[in-house]
C-alpha positions as CSV (number, residue, x, y, z in Angstrom):
1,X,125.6,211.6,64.9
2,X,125.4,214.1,67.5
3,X,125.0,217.9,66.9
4,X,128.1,220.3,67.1
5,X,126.1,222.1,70.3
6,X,125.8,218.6,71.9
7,X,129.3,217.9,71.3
8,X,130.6,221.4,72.5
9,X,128.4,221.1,75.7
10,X,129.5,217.6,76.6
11,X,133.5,218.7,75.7
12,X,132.8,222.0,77.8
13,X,131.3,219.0,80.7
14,X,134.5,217.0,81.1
15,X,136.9,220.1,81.0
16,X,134.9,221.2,84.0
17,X,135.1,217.9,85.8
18,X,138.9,216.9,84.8
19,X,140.3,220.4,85.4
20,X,141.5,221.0,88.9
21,X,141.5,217.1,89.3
22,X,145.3,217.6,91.3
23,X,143.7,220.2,93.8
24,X,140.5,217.8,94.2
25,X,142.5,214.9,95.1
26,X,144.2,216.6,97.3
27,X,141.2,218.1,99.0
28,X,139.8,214.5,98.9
29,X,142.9,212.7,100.9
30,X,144.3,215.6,102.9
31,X,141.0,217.7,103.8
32,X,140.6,221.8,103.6
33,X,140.9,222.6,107.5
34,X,143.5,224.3,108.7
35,X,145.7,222.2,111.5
36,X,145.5,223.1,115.5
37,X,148.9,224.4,114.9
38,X,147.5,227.1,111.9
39,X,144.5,228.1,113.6
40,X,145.8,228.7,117.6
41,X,149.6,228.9,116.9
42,X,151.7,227.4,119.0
43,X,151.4,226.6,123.0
């Protein structure tokens, strides 16, 4: 059986990895740069 510390740390490992999974996607399909439009306005 594992030890409450391994347990805690491998709980505390797939928090980090699950949370935030909405943004990550995101980030995946759509990207994190701005469009031409955003960055130079519009001309």
């Amino acid at each position: 059986m594992a030890s409450k510390t391994k347990k805690t740390e491998y709980i505390r490992e797939r928090k980090k990895a699950t949370s935030g999974k909405k943004r990550k996607a995101g980030l995946r399909t759509k990207g994190s740069t701005k469009s031409k439009k955003a960055l130079f306005g519009d001309k």
